[in-house]
C-alpha positions as CSV (number, residue, x, y, z in Angstrom):
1,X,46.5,10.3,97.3
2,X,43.8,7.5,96.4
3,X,44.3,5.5,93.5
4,X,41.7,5.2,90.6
5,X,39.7,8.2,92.4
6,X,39.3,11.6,90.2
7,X,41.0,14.5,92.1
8,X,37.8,16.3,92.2
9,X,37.0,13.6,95.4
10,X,40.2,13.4,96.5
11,X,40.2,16.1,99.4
12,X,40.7,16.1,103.8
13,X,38.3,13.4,105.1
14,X,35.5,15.6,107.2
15,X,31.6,15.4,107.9
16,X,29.1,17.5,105.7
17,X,26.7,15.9,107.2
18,X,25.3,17.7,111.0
19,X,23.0,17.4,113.3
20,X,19.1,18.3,111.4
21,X,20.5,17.6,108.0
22,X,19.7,14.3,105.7
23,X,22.6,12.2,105.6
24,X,24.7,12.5,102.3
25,X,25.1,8.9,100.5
26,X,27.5,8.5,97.4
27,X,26.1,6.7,94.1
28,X,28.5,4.2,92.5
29,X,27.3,6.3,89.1
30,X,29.2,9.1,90.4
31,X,32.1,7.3,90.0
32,X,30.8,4.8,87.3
33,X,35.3,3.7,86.2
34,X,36.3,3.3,89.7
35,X,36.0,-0.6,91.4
36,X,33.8,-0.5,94.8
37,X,37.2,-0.2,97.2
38,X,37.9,3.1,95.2
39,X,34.1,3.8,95.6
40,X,34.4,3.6,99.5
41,X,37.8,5.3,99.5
42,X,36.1,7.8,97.8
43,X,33.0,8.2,99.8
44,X,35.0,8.7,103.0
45,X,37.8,10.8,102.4
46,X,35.2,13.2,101.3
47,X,32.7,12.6,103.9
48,X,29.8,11.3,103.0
49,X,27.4,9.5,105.7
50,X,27.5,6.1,103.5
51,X,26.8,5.1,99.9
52,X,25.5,2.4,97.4
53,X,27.4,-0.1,95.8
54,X,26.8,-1.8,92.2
55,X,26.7,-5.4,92.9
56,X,24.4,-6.3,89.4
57,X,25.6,-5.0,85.9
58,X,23.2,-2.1,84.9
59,X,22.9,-2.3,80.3
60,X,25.6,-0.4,78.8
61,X,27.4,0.9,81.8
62,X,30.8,0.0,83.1
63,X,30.8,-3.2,86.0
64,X,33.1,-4.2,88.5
65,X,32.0,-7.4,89.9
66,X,31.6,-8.4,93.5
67,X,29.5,-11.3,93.6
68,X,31.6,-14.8,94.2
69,X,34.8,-12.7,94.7
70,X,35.3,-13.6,98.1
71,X,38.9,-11.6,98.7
72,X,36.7,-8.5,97.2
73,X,34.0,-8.8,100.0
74,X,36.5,-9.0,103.0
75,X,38.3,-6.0,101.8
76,X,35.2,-4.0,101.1
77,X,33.7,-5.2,104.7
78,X,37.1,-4.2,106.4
79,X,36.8,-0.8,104.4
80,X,33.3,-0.1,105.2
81,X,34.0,-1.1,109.1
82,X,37.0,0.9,109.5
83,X,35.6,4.1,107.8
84,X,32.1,4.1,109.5
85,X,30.0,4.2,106.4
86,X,26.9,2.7,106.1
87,X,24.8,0.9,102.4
88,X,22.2,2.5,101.8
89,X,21.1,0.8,98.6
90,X,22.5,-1.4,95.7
91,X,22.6,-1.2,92.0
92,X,20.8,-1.9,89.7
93,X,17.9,-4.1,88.7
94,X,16.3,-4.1,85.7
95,X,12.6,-5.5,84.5
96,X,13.3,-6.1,81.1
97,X,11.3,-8.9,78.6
98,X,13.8,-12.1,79.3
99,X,14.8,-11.0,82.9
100,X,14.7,-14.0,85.1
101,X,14.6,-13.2,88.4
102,X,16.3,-15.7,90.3
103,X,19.6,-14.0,88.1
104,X,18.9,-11.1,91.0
105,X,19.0,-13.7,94.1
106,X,23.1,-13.3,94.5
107,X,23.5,-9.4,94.3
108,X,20.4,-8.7,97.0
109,X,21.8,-11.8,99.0
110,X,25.3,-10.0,99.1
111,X,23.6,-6.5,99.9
112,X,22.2,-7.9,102.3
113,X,25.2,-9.1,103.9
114,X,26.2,-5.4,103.5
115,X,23.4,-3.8,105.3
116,X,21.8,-2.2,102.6
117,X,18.4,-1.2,103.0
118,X,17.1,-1.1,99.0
119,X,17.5,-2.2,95.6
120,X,17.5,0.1,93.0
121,X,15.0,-1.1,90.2
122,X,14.0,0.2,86.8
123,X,11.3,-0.3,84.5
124,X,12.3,-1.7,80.7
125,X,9.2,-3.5,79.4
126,X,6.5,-2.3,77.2
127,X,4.2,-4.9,78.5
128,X,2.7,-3.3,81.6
129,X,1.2,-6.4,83.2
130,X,4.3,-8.5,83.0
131,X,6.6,-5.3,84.7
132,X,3.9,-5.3,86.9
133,X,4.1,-9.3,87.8
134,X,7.8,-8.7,87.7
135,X,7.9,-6.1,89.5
136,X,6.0,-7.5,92.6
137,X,8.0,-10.5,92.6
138,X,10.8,-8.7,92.9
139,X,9.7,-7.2,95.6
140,X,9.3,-10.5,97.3
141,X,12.5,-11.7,96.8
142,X,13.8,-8.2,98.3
143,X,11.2,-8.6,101.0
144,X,13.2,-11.8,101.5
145,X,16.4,-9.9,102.4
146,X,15.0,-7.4,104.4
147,X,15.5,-5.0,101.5
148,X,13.1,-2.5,100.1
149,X,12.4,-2.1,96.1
150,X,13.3,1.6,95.3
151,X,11.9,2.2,91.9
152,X,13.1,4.4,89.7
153,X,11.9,5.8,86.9
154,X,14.0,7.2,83.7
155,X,12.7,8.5,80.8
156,X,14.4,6.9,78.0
157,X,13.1,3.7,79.2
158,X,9.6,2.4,79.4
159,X,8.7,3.4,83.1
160,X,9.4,6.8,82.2
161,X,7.3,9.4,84.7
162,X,6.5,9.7,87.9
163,X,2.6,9.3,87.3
164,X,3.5,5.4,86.0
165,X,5.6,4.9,89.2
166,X,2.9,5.6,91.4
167,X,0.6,3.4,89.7
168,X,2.6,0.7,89.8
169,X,3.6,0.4,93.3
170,X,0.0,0.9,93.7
171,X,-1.0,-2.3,91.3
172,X,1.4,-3.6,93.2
173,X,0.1,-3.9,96.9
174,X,3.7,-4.2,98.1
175,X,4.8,-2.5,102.0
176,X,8.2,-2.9,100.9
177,X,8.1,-0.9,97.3
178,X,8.9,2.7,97.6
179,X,10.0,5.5,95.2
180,X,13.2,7.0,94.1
181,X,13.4,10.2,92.1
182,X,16.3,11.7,90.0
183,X,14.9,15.4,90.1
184,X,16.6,15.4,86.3
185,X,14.2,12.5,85.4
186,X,11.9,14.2,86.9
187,X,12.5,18.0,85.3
188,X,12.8,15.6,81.8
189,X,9.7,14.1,82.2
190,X,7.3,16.8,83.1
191,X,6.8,16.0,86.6
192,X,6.4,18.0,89.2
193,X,7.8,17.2,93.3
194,X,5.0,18.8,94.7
195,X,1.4,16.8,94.4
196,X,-1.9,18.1,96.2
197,X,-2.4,14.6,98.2
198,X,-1.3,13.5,101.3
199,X,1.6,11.1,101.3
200,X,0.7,7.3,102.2
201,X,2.2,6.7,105.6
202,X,4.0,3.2,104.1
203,X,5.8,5.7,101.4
204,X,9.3,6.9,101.8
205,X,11.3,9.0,99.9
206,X,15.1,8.7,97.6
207,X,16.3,11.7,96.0
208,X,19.0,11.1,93.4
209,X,20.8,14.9,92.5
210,X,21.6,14.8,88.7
211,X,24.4,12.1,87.7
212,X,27.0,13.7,90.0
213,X,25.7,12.6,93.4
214,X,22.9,11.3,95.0
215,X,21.0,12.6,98.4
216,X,18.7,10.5,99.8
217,X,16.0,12.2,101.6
218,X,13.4,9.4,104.4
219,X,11.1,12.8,104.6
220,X,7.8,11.4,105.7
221,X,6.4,14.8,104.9
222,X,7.5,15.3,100.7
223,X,4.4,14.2,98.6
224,X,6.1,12.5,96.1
225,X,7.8,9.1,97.6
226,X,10.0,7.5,96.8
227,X,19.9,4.4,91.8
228,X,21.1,3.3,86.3
């Protein structure tokens, strides 16, 4: 039985993922009350391929800090090493008015250190050439890391379609910015997952399921490219 884990998850470790199929990673939103060990626990006894860890507080949601706990990190390396699983991304970054973006220099250090491949960001400034700005130096300090800049957008805030994703990433001239869509964000905004043009051959793709899971899809051939 795993502690601080909801029963639902708590089932016979096994593989969903075969041979053909997109690897299945586990969101830390799924499991938004449960510290990263649990998280991990979690992810493998249930068998996901890997997952993505919260290692910057999102607005309004619960936190578990990682960052400067040094006992934390060991155990969560050990964890990750001894159940196979690989980071796929880390949470959660956002552009808000009075975000100062050395704050974010920690977190993408320590997902780094991880393995993880991107950094969730989000949108939450009116002023579109300031998200912009801050945007593209974000993606520098990722660029730093190794990391990519997955950016999501939600509704509710102020990068809130598709349409405005794309054009930013665009205004942005960054290799290392790429897209990641919530098809509920998506249904909520209007959008649609199929556009007429080609996809840019420097686009890749995140697909977050609803709030319960997330399935990230590196499809070079879905149209629309691509974390709370």
């Amino acid at each position: 039985m795993m502690a601080n884990v909801p029963p639902a998850l708590q089932a016979p470790a096994q593989t969903f993922s075969n041979k053909g199929l997109h690897p299945l990673f586990l969101a830390p939103t799924t499991l938004m009350d449960v510290g990263p060990l649990g998280v991990i626990e979690a992810a493998r006894e249930v068998g996901y391929d890997g997952l993505g860890l919260r290692l910057h507080p999102s607005p309004g949601l619960p936190y578990h800090p990682v960052v400067g706990d040094t006992a934390l990190i060991r155990h969560m390396k050990r964890a990750l090493a001894e159940s196979g699983l690989g980071v796929l991304d880390i949470y959660s970054f956002y552009l808000e008015p009075a975000t100062k973006l050395d704050d974010f220099l920690p977190a993408l250090s320590l997902g780094a250190e991880f393995g993880a491949r991107y950094a969730l960001v989000q949108g939450a400034d009116r002023c579109w050439s300031r998200l912009r700005d801050r945007f593209v130096e974000f993606c520098e300090q990722a660029s730093r890391f190794d990391l990519a800049a997955s950016l999501e957008f939600v509704p509710q805030r102020d990068l809130a379609t598709l349409e405005q994703t794309l054009q930013l990433i665009g205004e942005s001239g960054r290799s290392n910015a790429v897209i990641c869509v919530d098809p509920l964000h998506l249904a909520r905004a209007g959008g649609h997952l199929v556009r007429p043009e080609p996809p840019s051959a420097d686009r890749r793709a995140d697909t977050e399921v609803g709030s319960s899971g997330r399935v990230c899809s590196r499809d070079p051939r879905l149209s629309c490219r691509p974390a709370y």
